[in-house]
C-alpha positions in Angstrom: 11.4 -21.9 -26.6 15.1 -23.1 -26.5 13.9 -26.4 -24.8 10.6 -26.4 -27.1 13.2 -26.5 -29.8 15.6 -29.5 -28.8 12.2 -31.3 -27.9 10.7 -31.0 -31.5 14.1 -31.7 -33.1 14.4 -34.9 -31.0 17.8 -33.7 -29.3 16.3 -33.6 -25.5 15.8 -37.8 -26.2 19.4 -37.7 -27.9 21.1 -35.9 -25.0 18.9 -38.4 -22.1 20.1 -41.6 -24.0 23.6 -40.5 -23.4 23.2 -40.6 -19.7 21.8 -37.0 -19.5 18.9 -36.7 -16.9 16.0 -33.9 -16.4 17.5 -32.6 -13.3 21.1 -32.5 -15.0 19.4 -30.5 -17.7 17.2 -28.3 -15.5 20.3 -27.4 -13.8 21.4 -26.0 -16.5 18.6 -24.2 -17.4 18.2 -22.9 -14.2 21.7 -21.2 -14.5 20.2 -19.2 -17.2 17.0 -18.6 -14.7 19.4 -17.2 -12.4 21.0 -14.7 -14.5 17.2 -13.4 -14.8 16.5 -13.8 -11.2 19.2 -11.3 -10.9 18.0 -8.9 -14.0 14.8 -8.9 -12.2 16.2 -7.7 -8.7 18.3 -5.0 -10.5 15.3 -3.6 -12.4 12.9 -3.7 -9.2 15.7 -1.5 -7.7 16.8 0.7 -10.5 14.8 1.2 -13.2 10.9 0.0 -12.9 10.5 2.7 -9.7 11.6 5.6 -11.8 9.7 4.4 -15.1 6.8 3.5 -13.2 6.4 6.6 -11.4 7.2 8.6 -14.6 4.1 6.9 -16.4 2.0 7.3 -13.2 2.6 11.0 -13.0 1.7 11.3 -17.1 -1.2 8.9 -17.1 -2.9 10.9 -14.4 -1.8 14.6 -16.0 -3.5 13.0 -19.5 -6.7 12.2 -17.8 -6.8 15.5 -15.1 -7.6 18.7 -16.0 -5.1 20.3 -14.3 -2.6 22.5 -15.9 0.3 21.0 -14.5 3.6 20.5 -16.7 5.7 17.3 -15.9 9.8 18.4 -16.9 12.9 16.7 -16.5 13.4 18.8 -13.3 10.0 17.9 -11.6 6.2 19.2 -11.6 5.7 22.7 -12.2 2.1 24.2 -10.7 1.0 27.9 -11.7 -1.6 30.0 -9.3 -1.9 33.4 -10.8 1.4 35.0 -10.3 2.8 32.1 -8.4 4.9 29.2 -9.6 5.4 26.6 -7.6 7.8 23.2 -8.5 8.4 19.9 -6.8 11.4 18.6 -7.7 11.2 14.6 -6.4 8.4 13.0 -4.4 10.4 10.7 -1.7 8.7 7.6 -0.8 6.2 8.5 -3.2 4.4 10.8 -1.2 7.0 13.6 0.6 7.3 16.2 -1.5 11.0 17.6 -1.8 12.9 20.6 -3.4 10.4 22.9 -3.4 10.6 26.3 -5.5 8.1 28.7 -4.8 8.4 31.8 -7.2 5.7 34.9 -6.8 6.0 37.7 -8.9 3.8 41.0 -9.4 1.3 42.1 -12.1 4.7 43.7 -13.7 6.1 40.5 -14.0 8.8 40.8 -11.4 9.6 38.7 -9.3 9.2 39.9 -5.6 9.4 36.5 -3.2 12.0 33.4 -3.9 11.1 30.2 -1.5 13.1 27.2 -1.2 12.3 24.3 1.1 14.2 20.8 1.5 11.0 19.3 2.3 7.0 19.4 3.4 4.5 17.7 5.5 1.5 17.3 3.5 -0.2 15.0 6.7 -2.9 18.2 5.8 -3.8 18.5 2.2 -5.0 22.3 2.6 -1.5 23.1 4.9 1.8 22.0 4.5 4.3 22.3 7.3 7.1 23.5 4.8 11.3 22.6 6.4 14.2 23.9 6.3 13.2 27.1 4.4 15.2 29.8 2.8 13.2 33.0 1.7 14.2 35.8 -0.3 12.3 39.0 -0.6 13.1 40.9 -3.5 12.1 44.9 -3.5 13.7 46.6 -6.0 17.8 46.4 -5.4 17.1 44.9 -2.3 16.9 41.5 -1.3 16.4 40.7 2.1 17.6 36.4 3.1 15.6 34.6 6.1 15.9 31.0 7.2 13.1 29.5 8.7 13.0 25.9 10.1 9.4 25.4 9.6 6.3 27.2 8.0 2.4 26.4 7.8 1.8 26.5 3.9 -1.8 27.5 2.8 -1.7 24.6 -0.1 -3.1 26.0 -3.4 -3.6 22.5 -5.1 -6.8 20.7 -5.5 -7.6 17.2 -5.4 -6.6 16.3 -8.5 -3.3 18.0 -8.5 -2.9 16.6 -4.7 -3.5 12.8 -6.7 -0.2 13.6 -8.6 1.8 14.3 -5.6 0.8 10.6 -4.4 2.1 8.1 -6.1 1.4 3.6 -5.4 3.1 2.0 -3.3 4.1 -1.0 -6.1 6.0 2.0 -8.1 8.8 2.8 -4.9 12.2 0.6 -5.0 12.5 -2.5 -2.2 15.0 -0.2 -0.4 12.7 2.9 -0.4 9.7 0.7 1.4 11.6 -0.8 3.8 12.9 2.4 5.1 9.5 4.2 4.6 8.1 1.3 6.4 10.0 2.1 9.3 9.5 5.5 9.2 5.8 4.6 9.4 5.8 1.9 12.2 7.6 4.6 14.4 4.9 7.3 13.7 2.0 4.4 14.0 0.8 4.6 11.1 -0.7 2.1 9.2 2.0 0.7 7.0 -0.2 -2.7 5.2 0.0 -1.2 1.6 3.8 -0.6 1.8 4.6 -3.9 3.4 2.5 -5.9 0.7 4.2 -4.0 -1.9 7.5 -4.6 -0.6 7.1 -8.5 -0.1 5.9 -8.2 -3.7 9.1 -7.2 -4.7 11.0 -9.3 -2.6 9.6 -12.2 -3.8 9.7 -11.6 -7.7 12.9 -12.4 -8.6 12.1 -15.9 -6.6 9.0 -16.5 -8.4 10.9 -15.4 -11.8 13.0 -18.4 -11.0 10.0 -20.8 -10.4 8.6 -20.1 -13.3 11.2 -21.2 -14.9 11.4 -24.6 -13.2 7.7 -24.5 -14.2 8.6 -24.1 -18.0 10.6 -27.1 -17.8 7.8 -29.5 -18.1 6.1 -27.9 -21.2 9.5 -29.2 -23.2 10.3 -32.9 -21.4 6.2 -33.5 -20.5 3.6 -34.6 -22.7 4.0 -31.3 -24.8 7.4 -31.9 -26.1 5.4 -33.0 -29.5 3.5 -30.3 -29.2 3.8 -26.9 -31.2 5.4 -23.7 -30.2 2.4 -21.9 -30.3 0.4 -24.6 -28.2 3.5 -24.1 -25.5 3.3 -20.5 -25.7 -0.3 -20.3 -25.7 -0.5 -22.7 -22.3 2.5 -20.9 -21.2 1.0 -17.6 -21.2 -2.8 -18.9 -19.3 -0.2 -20.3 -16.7 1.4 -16.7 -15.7 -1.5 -14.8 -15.8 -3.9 -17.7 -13.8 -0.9 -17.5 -11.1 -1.2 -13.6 -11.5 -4.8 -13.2 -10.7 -4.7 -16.1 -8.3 -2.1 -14.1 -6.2 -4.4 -10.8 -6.8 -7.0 -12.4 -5.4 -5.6 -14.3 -2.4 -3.4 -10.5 -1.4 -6.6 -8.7 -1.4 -8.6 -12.3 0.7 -5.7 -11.8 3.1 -6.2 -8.1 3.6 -10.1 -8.6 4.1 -9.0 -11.6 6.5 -6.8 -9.3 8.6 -3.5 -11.0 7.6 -0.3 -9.8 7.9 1.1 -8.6 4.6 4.2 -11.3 4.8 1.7 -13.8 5.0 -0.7 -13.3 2.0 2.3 -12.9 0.0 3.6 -15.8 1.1 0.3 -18.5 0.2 0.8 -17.5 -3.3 4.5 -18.6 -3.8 3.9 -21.6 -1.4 1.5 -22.4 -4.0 3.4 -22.0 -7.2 6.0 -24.1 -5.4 3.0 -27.0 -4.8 2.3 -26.9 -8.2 5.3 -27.2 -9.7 6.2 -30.3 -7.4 3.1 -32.1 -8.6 3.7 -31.0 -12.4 7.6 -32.5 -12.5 6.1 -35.4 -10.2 3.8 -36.2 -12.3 6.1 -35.3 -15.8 9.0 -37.5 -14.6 8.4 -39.7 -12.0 
């Protein structure tokens, strides 16, 4: 738009007759492209995950029929007399900080859980860890640690859908560790390791999209109107978007590794802005 701007106004010719050349002024644009490269790394690592996660978990409650209420301090489940909450899901899919309260037809309370953390590898029993129980009778309390318990689950499907969140919603640093955790258990990791190249290369192709901008101001479009340049702007991002949705899910169909298929598609954003500034300014 700022480059749109100059163009229209006739400044971008001004500023090359004075000895100014494209790559002098890219360069400078590209110092603003970097200070959104670096917005875009700090909000795949900081803010999108919990955002995105947050919206998962309330899309799928609004469409479910479960009675599940989503609070600032986690999920909270109800099974006749027993309330059960889930503080944090880490890597998306480990449920931590549970709370398991049971009371009686009185409305006491009789039996306090806590656990750190559960194995849900089995939806209909979790291997609950690191357990602290309380049994409550009266003026009594009795205290017990246990290291591990088998859990008989009480959620259904649905419910088990909100304990699982996508891959694309966990921070860089969350799927590289995860991934690890899963290449030492052998499990199949493709999902994770697509995602995380995803996010690895963003802020990259925030920057190439800049460089790809450029053109639409200095090309034959710098008569053109800001709505024309917005309009082919936006048909650009989203024909790269579903060109790399396409060639991720070719490459997973193909058998190739999740590093590659993400790869192709920024190899070919980089191709065609070559040819666009070759053929702009050469």
């Amino acid at each position: 738009m700022a480059l749109g701007g100059l163009a229209n106004g006739r400044e971008l010719l001004a500023m090359q007759a004075g000895g100014i050349s494209h790559f002098q002024i890219a360069g400078i644009v590209m110092q603003v492209g970097l200070v959104f490269v670096l917005i875009v790394a700090c909000l795949e690592e900081f803010v999108t995950p919990t955002l995105d996660q947050y919206a998962h978990i309330s899309r799928s409650l609004a469409l479910s029929n479960s009675q599940v209420y989503q609070g600032k301090q986690g999920l909270w489940f109800r099974e006749d007399n027993r309330y059960i909450r889930i503080k944090t899901l880490k890597y998306g899919e480990i449920p931590q900080e549970i709370d398991v309260f049971e009371f009686n037809p009185n409305g006491e309370m009789i039996t306090y859980l806590y656990a750190e953390e559960a194995d849900v590898q089995n939806p209909k029993q979790w291997v609950l860890k690191n357990i602290q129980k309380k049994v409550i009778d009266g003026p009594r309390v009795t205290e017990e640690a246990i290291p591990s318990l088998v859990w008989d689950s009480p959620f259904n499907r649905e419910e088990m859908r909100l304990l699982t969140l996508p891959a694309s919603s966990l921070a860089p640093s969350d799927l590289f560790r995860y991934i690890e955790i899963l290449q030492r258990k052998n499990q199949n990791v493709l999902r994770y390791e697509l995602a995380f190249w995803d996010k690895i290369f963003m802020p990259l192709k925030t920057g190439l999209m800049v460089l790809l901008a450029l053109p639409f101001a200095f090309g034959p479009l710098r008569s053109a109107s800001a709505g024309k340049r917005i309009m082919l702007g936006g048909l650009a991002g989203i024909g790269y978007y579903l060109t790399t949705e396409i060639l991720e899910h070719l490459g997973i169909l193909l058998g190739a590794t999740a590093l590659l298929t993400t790869v192709i598609p920024f190899l070919g954003i980089v191709l065609a802005t070559t040819i666009i500034w070759w053929v702009c300014f050469s």
